[in-house]
C-alpha positions in Angstrom: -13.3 26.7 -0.6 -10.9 23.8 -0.4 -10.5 20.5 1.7 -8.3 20.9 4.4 -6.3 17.7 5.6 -5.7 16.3 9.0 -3.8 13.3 7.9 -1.5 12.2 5.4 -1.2 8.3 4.8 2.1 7.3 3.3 2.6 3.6 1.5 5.8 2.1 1.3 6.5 0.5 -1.8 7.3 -3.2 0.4 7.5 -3.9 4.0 10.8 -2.7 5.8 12.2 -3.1 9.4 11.3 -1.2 12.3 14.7 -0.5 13.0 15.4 0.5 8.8 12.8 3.0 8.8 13.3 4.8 12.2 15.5 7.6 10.3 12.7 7.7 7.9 10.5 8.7 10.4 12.1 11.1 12.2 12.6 12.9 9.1 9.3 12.9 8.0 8.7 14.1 11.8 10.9 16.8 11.4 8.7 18.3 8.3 6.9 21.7 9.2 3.5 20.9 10.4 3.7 17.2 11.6 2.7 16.3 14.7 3.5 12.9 15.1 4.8 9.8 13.2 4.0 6.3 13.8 4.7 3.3 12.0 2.0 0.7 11.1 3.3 -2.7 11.6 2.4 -5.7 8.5 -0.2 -8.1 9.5 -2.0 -11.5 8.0 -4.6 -9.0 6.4 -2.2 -6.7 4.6 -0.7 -10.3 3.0 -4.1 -11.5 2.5 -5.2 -8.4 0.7 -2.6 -8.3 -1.2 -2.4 -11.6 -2.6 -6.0 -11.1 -3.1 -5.3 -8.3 -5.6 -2.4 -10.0 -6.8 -5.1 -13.1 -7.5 -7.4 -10.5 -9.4 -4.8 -9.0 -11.8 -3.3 -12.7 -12.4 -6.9 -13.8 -13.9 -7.4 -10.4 -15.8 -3.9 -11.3 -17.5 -4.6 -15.0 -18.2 -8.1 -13.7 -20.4 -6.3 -11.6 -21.9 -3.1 -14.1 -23.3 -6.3 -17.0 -23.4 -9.5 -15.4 -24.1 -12.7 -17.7 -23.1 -14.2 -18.6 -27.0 -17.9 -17.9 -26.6 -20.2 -20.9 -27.0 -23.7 -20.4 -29.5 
């Protein structure tokens, strides 16, 4: 038997204007099967997350160009 899905989440690659991604939303209401499209719109949290991730990566590539010498 397989999952059957009652959403589909889609992630813009940056944040756009409401007004820039109205035909993108009406085409991605016109798609067979959709019953309605809404936008989500940016908040504090999505920045803070993201720059918390972005923090996390930063770090990872700084060990890797300067790794920590181990001490005896």
């Amino acid at each position: 038997m397989t999952d059957r899905f009652n959403t589909l989440t889609v992630v813009l690659e940056k944040d756009i204007r409401e007004d820039d991604a109205e035909h993108l939303l009406i085409a991605i209401n016109c798609l067979k099967g959709v019953l309605s499209v809404k936008g989500n719109v940016a908040s504090a949290s999505d920045y803070m997350a993201e720059e918390r991730a972005m923090h996390v990566w930063r770090e990872k590539l700084l060990d890797l160009a300067y790794p920590k010498k181990e001490t005896k």
